[in-house]
TORTORTI-86280 format. One record per residue (C-alpha): x, y, z; residue number from 0; chain. Coordinates in pm, 1 decimal. Example, Ala and Ser with C-alpha at 12.3 -4.5 7.8 and 13.67 -1.06 7.14 Angstrom:
! residues 2
REC        xx        yy        zz  num  chaine
REC    1230.0    -450.0     780.0    0       A
REC    1367.0    -106.0     714.0    1       A
END
This chain:
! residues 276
REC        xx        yy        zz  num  chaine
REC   -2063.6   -1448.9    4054.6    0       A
REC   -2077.7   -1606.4    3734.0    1       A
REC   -2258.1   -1468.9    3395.0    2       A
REC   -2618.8   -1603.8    3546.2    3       A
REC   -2576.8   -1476.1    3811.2    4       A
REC   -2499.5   -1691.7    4019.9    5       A
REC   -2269.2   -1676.6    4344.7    6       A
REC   -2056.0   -1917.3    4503.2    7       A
REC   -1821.9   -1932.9    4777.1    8       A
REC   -1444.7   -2074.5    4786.3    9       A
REC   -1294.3   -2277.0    5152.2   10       A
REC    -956.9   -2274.9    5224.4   11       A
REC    -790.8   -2561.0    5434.5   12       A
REC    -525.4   -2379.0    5628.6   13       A
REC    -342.7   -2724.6    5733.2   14       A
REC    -296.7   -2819.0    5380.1   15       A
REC     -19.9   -2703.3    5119.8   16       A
REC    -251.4   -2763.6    4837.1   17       A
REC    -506.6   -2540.0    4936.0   18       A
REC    -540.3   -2261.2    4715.0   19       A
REC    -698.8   -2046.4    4459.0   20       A
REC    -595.0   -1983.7    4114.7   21       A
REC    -752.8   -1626.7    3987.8   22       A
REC    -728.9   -1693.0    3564.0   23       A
REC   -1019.7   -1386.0    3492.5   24       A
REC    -793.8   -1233.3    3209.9   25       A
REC    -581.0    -959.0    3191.8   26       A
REC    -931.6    -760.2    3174.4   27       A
REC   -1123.5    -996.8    3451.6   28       A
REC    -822.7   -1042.1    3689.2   29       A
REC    -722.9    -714.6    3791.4   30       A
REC   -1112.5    -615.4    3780.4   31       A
REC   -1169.7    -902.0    4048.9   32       A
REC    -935.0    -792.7    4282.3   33       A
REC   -1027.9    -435.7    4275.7   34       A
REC   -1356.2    -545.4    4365.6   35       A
REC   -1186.2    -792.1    4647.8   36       A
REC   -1052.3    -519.6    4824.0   37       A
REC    -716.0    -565.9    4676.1   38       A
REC    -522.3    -269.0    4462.2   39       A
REC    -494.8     137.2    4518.8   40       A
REC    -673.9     220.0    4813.0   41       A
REC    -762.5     553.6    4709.1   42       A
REC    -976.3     397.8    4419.1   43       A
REC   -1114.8     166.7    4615.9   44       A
REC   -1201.6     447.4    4895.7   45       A
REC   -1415.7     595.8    4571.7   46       A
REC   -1656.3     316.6    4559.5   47       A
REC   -1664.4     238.4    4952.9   48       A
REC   -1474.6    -117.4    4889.5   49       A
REC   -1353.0    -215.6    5236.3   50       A
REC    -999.3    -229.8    5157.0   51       A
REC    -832.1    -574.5    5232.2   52       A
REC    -475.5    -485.8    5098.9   53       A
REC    -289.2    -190.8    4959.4   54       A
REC    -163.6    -287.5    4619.4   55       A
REC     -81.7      20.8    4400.7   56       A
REC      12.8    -182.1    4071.6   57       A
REC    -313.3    -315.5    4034.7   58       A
REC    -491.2    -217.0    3704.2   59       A
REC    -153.7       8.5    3613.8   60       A
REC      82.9     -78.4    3299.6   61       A
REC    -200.3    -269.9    3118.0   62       A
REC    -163.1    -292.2    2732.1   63       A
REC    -233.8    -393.9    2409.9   64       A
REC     -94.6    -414.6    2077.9   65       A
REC    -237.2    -136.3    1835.2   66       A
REC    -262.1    -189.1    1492.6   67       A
REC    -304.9      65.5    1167.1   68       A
REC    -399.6     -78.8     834.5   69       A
REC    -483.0      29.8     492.2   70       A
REC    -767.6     -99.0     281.8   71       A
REC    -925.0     -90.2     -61.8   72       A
REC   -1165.3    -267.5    -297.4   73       A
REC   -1050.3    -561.8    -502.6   74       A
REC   -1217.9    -814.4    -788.0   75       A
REC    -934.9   -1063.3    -682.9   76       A
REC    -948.9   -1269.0    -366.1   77       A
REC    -612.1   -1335.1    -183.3   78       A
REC    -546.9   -1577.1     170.0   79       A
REC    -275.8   -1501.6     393.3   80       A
REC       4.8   -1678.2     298.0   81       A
REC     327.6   -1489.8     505.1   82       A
REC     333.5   -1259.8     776.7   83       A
REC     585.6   -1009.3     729.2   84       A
REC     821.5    -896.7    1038.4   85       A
REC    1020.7    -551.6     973.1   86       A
REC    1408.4    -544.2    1059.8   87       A
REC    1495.6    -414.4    1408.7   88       A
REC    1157.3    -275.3    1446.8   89       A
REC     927.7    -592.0    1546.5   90       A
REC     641.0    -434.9    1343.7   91       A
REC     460.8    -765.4    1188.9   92       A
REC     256.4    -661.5     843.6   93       A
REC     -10.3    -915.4     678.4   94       A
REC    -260.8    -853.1     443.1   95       A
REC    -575.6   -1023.4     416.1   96       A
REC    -932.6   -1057.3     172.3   97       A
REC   -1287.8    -993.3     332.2   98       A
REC   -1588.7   -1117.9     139.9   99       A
REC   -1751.8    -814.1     112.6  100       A
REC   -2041.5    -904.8     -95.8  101       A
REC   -2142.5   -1172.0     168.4  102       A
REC   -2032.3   -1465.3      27.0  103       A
REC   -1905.2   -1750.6     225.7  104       A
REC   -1668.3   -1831.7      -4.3  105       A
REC   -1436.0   -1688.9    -290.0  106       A
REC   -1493.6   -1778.4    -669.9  107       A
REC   -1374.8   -1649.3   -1015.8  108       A
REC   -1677.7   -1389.2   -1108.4  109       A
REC   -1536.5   -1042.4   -1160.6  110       A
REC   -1870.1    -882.9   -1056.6  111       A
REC   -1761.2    -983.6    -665.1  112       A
REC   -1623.7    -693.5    -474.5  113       A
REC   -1378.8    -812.0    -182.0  114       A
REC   -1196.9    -551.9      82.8  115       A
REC    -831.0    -615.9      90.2  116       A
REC    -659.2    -495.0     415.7  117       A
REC    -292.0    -463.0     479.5  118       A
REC    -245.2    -471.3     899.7  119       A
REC      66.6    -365.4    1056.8  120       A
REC      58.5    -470.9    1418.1  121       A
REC     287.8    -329.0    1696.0  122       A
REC     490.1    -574.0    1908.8  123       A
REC     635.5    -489.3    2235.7  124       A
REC     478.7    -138.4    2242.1  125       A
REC     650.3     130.5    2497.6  126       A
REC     257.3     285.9    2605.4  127       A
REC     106.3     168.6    2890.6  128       A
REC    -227.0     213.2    3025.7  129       A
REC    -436.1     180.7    3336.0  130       A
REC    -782.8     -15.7    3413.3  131       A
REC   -1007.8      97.3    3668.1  132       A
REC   -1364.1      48.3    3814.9  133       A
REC   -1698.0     183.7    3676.9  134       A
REC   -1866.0      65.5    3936.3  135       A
REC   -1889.7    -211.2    4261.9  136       A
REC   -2151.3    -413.2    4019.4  137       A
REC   -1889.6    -716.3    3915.8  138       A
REC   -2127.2    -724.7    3571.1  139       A
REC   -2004.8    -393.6    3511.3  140       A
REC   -1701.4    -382.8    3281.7  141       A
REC   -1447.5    -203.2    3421.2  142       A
REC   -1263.3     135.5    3244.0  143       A
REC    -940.2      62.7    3032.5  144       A
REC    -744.4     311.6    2893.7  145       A
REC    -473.4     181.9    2665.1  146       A
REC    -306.1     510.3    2588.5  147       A
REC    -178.2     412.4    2205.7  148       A
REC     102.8     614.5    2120.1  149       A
REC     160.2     820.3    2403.5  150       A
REC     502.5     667.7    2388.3  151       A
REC     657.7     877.3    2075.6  152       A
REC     856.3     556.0    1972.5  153       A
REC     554.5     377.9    1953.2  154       A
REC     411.4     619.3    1701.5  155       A
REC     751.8     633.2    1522.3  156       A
REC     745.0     262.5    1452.3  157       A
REC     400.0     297.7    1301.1  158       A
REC     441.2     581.0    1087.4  159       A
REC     782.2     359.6     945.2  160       A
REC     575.3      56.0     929.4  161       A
REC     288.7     220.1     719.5  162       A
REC     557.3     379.1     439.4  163       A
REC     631.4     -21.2     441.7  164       A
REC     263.5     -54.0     345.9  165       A
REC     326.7     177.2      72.6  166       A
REC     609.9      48.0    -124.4  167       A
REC     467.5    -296.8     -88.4  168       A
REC     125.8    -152.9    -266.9  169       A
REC     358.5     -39.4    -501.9  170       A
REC     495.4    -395.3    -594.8  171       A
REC     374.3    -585.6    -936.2  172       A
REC     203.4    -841.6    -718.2  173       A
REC      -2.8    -571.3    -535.2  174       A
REC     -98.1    -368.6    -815.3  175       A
REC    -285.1    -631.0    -961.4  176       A
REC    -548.2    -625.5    -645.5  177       A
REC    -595.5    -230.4    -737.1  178       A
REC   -1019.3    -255.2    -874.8  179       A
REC    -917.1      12.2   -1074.8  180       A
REC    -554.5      -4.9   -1224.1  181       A
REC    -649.0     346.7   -1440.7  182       A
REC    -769.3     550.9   -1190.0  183       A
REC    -523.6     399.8    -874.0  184       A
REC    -624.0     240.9    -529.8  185       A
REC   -1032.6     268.0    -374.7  186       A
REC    -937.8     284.3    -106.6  187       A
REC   -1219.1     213.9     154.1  188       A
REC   -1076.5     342.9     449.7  189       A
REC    -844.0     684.0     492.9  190       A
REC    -647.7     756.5     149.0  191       A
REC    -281.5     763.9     199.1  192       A
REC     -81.5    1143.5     193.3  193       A
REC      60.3    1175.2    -189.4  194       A
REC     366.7    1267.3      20.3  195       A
REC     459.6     990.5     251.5  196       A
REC     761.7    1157.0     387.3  197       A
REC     516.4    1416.2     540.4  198       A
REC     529.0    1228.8     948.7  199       A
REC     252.7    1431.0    1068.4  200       A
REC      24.9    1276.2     750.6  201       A
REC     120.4     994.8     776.8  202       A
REC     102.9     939.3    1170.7  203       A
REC    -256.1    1086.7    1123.6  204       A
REC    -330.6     738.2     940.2  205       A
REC    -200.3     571.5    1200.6  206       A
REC    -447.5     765.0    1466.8  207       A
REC    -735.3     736.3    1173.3  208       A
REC    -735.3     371.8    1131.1  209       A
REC    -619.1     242.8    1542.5  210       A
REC    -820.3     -81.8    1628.0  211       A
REC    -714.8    -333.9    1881.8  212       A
REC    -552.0    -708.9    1833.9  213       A
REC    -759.4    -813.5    2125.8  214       A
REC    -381.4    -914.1    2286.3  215       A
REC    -488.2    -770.1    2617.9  216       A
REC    -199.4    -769.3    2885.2  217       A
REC     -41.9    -637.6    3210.5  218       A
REC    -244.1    -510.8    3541.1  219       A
REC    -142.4    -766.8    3777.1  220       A
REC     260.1    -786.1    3644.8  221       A
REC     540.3   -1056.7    3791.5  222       A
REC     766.7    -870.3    4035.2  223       A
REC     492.9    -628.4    4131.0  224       A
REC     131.8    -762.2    4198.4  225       A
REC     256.6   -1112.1    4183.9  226       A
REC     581.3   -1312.6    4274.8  227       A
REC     811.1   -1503.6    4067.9  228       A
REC     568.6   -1845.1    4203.6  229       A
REC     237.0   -1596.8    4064.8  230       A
REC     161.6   -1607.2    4407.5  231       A
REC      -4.0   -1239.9    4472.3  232       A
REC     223.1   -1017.9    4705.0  233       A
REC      90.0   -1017.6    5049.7  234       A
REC    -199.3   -1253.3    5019.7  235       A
REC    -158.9   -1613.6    5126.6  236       A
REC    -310.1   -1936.8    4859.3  237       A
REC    -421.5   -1698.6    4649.4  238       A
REC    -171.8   -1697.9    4282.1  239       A
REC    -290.2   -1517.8    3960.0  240       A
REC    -183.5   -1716.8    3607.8  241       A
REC    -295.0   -1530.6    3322.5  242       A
REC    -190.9   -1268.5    3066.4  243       A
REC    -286.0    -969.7    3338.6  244       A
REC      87.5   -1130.2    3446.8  245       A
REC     241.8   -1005.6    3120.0  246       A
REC     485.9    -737.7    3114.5  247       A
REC     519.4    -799.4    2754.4  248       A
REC     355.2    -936.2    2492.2  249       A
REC     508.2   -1008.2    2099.7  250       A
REC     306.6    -951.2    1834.3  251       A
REC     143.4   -1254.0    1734.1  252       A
REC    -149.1   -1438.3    1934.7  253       A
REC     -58.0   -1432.5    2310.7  254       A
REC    -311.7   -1775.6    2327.4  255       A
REC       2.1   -1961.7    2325.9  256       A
REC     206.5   -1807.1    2518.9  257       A
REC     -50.6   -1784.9    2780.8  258       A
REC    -126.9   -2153.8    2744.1  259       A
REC     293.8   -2216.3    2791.0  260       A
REC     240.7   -2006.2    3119.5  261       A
REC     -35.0   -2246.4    3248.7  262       A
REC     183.5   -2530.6    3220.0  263       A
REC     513.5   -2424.2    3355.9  264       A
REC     286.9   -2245.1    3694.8  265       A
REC     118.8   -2647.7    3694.7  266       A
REC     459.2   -2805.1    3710.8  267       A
REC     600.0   -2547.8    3940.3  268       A
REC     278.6   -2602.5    4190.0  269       A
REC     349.3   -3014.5    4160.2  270       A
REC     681.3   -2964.7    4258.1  271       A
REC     591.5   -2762.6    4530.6  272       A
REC     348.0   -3005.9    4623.5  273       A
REC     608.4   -3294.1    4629.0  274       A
REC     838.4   -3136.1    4841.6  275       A
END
């Protein structure tokens, strides 16, 4: 069913090799469509009277996302992003960017314009996992996702060290001249920081007080245990899944690449097949 909705119907032809459906729904959409197929835990399906088609416990579990914490203040100066900063043997990645918080569309010299600056530090590779799981059997309905940041206490460790990063950089001559008010410190627009940033629990309070999402969703249909090494989903004939639901991972950055890499190298993979 599409977003008008609309339904339509998919034929198989069982003599032919090249007959087959590629599920691409998302790492959201994907594991939501199978639920609603018939396909994942069949106790959760069993709660919403979904004829079950095929036992598949992994479905919707170890789904993810890369949390970020930031810090934020108000600025007369206007500043791009130039570098992304990646932190020694911890894979946080820290950039800092201007929003136009007067409206404008663009920036310009007058002192009287009041910008938000934002540092971000972004987790990479992050040890929590989650789980996604139906509201409902309406396929409009978006399914529940539960992303559990920080239950892994690494996770929180790494933020809490990449924050204190945040701090010495604000602390740099290059930085201080973004402070709107160099007399009185930083106005800040968000959660101040702790005065003592060796205090953990303060400042892995900021990174609970500021959480928001990179929109890198990943994971609820993962290679090796809803899918095969082809993508081809585990006890289900034509039917492969080639998405980021696949991840088990994800780095910090945009996954739109990497997810666009995957496309190709499943396309090549199926050719070959196909040529054999």
């Amino acid at each position: 069913m599409d977003s008008h909705g609309q339904s339509y119907q998919v034929f198989l032809n069982e003599s032919s090799r090249s007959s087959e459906v590629i599920l691409t729904a998302g790492a959201l959409g994907s594991p939501q469509v199978l639920l609603l197929s018939g396909i994942g835990p069949s106790e959760s399906l069993r709660e919403f009277n979904i004829p079950l088609l095929l036992h598949s416990p992994s479905v919707g579990q170890r789904i993810q996302d890369n949390p970020r914490a930031s810090v934020s203040w108000q600025s007369h100066e206007f500043y791009t992003v130039q570098v992304v900063g990646i932190l020694k043997a911890s894979q946080n990645y820290i950039e800092h960017v201007s929003v136009f918080a007067n409206g404008s569309a663009s920036p310009n010299k007058n002192k009287n314009k009041v910008y938000t600056e934002e540092i971000t530090e972004k987790l990479a590779f992050p040890l929590s996992r989650g789980e996604l799981q139906l509201r409902s059997r309406d396929p409009r309905d978006n399914p529940s996702v539960r992303y559990n940041y920080y239950s892994h206490p690494l996770d929180l460790q790494r933020c809490v060290h990449a924050v204190r990063v945040i701090v010495k950089l604000l602390d740099t001559p290059y930085l201080r001249r973004f402070n709107g008010d160099p007399s009185h410190g930083f106005n800040f627009t968000g959660p101040p920081l702790p005065k003592n940033i060796s205090d953990d629990a303060a400042m892995a309070q900021i990174c609970h007080d500021t959480l928001s999402t990179m929109w890198h969703n990943h994971g609820g249909c993962e290679i090796g245990s809803v899918v095969d090494d082809k993508y081809q989903l585990k006890g289900v004939d034509n039917l492969r899944i080639v998405d980021a639901s696949t991840f088990r991972d994800s780095p910090g950055t945009n996954p739109q690449a990497t997810t666009m890499m995957l496309g190709r190298y499943v396309g090549v993979k199926i050719l070959r097949e196909w040529a054999q």
